[in-house]
VOBA-1610 file (N, C-alpha, C; in pm, whole numbers, padded with zeros to 5 digits, always signed):
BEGIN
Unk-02817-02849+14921Unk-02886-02972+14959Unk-02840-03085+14869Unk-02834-03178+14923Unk-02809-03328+14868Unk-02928-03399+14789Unk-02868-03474+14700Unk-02955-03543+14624Unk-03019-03625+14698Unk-02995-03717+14834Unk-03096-03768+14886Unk-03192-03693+14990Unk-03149-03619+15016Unk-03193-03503+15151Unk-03360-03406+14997Unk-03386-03398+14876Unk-03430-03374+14800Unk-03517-03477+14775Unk-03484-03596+14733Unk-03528-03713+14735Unk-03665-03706+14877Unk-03573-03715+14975Unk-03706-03764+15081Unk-03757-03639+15100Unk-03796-03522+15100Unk-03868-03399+15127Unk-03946-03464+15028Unk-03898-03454+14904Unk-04029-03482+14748Unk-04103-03610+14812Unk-04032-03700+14901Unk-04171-03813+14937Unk-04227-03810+15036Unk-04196-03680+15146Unk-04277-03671+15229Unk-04380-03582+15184Unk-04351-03469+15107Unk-04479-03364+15026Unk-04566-03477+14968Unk-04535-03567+14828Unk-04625-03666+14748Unk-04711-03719+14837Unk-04605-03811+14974Unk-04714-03886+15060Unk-04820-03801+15156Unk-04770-03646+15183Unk-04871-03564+15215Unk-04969-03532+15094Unk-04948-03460+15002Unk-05083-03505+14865Unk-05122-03618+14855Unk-05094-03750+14894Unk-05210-03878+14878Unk-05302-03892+14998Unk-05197-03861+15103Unk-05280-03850+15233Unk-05409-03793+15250Unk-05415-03658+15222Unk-05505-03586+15221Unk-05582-03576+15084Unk-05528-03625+14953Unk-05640-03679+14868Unk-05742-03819+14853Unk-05667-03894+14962Unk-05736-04036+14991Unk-05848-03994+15086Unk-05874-03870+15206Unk-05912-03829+15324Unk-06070-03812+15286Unk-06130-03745+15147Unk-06258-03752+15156Unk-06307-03910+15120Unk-06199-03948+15012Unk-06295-04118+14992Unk-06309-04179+15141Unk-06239-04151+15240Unk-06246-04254+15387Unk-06385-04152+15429Unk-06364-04069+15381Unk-06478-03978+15456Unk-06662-03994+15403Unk-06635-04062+15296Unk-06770-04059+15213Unk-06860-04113+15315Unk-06806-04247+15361Unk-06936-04358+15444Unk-06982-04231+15540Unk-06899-04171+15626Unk-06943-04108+15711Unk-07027-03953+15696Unk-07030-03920+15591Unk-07094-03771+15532Unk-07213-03870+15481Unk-07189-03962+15446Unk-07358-04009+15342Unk-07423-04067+15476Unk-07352-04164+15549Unk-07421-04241+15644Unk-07512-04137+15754Unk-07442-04002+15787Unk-07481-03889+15924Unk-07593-03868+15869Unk-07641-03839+15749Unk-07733-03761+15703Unk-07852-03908+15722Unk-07879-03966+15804Unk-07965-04031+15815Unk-08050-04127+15695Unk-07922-04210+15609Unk-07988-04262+15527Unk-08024-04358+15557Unk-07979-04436+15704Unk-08011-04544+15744Unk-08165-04533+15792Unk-08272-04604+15768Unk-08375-04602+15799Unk-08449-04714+15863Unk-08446-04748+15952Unk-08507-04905+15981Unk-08684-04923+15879Unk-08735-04859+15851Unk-08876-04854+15785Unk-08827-04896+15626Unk-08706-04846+15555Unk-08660-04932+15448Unk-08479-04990+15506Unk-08512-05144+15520Unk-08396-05174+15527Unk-08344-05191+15455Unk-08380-05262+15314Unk-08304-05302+15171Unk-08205-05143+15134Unk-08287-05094+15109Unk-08234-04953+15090Unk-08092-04881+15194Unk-08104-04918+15275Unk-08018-04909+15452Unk-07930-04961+15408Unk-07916-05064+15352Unk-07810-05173+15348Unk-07732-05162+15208Unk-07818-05086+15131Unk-07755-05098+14999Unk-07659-04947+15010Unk-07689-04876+15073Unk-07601-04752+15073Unk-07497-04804+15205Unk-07485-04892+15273Unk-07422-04912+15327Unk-07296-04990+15247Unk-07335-05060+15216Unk-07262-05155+15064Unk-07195-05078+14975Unk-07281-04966+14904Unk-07259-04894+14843Unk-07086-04800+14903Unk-07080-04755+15002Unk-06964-04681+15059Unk-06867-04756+15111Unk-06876-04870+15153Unk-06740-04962+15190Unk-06674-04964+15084Unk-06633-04936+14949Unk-06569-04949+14811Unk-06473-04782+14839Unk-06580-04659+14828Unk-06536-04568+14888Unk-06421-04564+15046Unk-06446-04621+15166Unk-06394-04655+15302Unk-06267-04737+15238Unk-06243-04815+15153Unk-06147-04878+15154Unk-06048-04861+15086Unk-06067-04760+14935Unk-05987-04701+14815Unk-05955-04608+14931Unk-06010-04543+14991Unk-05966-04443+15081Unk-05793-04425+15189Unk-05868-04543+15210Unk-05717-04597+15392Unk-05652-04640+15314Unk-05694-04696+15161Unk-05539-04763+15103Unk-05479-04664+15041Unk-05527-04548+14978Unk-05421-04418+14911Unk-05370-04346+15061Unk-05470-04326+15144Unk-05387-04296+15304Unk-05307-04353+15383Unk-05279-04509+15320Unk-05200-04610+15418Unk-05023-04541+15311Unk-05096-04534+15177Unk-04986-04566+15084Unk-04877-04423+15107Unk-04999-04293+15151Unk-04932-04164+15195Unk-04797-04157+15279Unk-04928-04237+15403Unk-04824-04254+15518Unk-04726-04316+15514Unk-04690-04429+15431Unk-04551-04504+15381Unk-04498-04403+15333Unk-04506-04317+15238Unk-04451-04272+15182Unk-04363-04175+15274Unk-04458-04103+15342Unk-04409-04012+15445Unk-04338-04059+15570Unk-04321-04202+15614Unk-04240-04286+15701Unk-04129-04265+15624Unk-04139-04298+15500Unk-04009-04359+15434Unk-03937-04222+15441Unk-03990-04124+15398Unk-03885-04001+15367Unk-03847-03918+15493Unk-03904-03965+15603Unk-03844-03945+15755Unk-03744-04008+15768Unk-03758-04171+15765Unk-03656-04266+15815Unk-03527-04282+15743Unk-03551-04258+15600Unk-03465-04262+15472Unk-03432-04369+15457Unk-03366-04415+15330Unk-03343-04560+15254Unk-03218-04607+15364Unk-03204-04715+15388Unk-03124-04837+15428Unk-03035-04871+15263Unk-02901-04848+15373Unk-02766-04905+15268Unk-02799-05017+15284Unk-02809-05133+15176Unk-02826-05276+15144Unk-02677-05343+15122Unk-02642-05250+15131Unk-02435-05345+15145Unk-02449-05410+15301Unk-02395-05501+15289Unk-02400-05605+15413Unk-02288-05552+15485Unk-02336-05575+15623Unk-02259-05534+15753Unk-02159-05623+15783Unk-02033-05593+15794Unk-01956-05747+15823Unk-01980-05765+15930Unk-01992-05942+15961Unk-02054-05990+16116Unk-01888-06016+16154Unk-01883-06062+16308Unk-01841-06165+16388Unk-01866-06245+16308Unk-01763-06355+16266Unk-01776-06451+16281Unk-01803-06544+16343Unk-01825-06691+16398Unk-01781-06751+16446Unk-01619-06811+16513Unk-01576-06833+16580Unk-01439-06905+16581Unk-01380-06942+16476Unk-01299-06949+16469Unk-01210-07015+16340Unk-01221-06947+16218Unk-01297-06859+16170Unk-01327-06823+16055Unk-01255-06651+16046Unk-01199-06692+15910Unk-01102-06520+15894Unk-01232-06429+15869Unk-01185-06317+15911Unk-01268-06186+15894Unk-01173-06155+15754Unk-01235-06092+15681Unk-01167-06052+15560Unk-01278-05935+15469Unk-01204-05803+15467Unk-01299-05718+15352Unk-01316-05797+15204Unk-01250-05832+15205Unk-01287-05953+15042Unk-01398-06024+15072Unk-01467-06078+15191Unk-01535-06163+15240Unk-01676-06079+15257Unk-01690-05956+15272Unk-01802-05853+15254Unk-01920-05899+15224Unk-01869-05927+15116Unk-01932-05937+15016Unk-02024-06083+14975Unk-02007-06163+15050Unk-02083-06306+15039Unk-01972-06413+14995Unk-01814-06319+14930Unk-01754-06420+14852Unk-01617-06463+14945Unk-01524-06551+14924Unk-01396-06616+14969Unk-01321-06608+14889Unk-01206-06522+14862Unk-01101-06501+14736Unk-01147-06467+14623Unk-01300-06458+14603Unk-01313-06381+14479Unk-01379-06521+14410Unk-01402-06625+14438Unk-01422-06743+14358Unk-01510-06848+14376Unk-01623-06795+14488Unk-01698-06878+14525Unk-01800-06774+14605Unk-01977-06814+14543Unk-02020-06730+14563Unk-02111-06790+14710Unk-02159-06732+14766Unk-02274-06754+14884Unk-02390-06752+14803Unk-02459-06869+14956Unk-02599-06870+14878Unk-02687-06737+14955Unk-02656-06646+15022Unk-02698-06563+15100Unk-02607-06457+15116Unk-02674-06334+15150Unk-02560-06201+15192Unk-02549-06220+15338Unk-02591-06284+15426Unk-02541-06272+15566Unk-02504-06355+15538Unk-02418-06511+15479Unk-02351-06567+15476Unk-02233-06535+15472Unk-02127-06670+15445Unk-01928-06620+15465Unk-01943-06748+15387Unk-01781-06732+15329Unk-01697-06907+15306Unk-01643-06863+15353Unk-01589-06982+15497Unk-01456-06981+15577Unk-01367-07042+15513Unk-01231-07004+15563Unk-01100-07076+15494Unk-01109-07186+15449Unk-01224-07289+15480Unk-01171-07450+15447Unk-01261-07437+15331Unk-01389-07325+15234Unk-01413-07324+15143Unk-01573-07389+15181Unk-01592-07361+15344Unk-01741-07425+15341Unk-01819-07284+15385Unk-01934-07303+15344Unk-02023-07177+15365Unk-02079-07163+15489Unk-02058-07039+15567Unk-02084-07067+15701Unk-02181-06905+15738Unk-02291-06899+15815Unk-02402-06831+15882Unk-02540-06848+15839Unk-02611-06773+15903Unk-02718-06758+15994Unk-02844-06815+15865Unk-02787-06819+15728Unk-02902-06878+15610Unk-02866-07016+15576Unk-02759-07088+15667Unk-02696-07215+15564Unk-02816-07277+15620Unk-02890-07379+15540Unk-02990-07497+15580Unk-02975-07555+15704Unk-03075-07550+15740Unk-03084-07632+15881Unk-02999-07780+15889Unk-03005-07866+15782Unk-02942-07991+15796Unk-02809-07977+15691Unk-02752-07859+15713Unk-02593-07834+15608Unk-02534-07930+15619Unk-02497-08017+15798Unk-02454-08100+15830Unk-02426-08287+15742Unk-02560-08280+15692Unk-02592-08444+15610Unk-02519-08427+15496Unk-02505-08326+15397Unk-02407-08304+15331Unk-02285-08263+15341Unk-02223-08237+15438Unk-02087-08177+15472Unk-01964-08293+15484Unk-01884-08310+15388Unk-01768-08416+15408Unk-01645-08394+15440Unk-01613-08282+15516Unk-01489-08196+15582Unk-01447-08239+15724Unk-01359-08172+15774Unk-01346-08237+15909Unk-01464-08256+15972Unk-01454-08257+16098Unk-01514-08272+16266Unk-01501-08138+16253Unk-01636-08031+16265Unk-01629-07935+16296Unk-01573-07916+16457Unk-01521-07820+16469Unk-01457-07786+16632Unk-01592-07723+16693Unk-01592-07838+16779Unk-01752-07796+16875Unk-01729-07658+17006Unk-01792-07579+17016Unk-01775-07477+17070Unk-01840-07500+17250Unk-01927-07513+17218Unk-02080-07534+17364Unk-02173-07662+17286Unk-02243-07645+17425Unk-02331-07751+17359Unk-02462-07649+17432Unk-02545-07718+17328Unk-02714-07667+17354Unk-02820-07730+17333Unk-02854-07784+17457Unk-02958-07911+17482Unk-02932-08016+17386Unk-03008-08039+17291Unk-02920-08172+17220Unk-02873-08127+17116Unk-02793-08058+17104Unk-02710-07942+17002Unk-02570-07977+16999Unk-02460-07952+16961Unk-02336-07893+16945Unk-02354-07776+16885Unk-02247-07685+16982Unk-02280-07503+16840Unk-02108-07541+16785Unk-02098-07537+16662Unk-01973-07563+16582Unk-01920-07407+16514Unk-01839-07469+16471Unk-01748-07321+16438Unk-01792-07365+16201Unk-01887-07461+16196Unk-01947-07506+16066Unk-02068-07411+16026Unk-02130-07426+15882Unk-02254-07418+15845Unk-02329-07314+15892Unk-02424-07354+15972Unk-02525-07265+16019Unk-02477-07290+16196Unk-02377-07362+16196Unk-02333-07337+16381Unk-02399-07445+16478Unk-02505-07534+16399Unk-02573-07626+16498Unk-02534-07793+16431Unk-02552-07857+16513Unk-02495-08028+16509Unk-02595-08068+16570Unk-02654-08138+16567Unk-02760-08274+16695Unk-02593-08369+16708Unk-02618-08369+16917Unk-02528-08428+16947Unk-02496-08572+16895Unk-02639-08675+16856Unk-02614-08783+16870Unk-02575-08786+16630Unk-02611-08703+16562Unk-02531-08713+16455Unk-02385-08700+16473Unk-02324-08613+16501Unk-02212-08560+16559Unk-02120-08695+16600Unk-02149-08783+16734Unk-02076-08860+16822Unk-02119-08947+16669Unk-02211-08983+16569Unk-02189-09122+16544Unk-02125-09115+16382Unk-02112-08976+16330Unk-02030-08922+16216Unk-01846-08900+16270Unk-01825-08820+16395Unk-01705-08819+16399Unk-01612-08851+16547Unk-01777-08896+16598Unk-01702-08964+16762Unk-01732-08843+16837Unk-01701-08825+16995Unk-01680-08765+17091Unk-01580-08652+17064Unk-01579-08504+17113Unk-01502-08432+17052Unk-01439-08392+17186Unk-01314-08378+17136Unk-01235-08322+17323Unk-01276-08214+17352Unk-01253-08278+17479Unk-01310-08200+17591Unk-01492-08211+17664Unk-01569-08299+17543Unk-01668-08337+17565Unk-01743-08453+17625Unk-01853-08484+17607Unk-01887-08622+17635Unk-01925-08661+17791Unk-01925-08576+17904Unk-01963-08531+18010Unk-02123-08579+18059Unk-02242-08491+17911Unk-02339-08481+17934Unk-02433-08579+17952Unk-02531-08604+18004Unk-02636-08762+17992Unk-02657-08743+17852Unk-02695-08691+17785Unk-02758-08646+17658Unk-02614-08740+17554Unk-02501-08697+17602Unk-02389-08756+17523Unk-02360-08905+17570Unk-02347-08928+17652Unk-02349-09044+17714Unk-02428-09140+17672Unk-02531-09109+17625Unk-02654-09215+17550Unk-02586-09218+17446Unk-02571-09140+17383Unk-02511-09162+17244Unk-02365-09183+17187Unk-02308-09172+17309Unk-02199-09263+17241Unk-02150-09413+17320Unk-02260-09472+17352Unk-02249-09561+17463Unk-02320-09705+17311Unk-02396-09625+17220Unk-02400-09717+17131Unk-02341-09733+17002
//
């Protein structure tokens, strides 16, 4: 047997011993409550043993919640945290050097599902929503458009059309849409 195949048996047994040692505290309210301590003739009393076992009910489901994690986890087993190389976008090299968040070894990402593409700008799915207001590189190469979007081969992949037409103009092949038409008409 393998060191991880050892690993998760030992956390499905542990999370079976919490399971079933958390099982009488969930059980208390209901063994004290059956036995008829509730009495409408003393309510103070009714209420205080009721009070009294919610402390019990709740230490309970949380060493049984914590079991059952435990025992999920050593079913499902740990997740490799090394990043999956994506698709890129267009234009952008795929590269095993690039794995890794980095571009030649010399520039780091601010994210692991991120890339630096060749031109040294940081490009996926974590770059800031407005990467764009700071970006002083070309005219990203617009791909589609999406409602008042450009998807770019840049950043995080999105443009607002009317930043776009009034930072680097109309991009070929575009400029068709009403949406574009407003905006580059001023």
């Amino acid at each position: 047997m393998n060191e991880k195949t050892v690993v998760r048996i030992g956390s499905m047994f542990f999370g079976l011993f919490l399971f079933f040692f958390g099982l009488p505290f969930t059980l208390t309210p209901f063994m004290i409550l059956s036995d008829g301590v509730i009495d409408p003739d003393y309510p103070f009393e009714s209420l205080f043993m009721i009070a009294f076992t919610i402390p019990f009910l709740i230490a309970g489901l949380f060493v049984q919640f914590f079991g059952l994690s435990m025992i999920w986890g050593g079913l499902r087993g740990t997740t490799d945290p090394t990043p999956i190389p994506r698709e890129p976008h267009t234009f952008f090299l795929s590269d095993e050097s690039n794995s890794e968040g980095l571009w030649n070894g010399n520039q780091e990402s601010i994210s692991k599902n991120n890339w630096i593409g060749p031109d040294g700008i940081e490009a996926g799915p974590d770059v800031p929503e407005d990467w764009y207001l700071t970006y002083n590189g070309p005219a990203p190469i617009v791909e589609e458009i999406y409602d008042e979007n450009y998807a770019v081969d840049r950043g995080n992949g999105i443009v607002p059309i009317h930043f776009y037409i009034k930072k680097w103009g109309i991009p070929e092949g575009f400029g068709k849409t009403d949406h574009e038409k407003l905006w580059s008409m001023e």
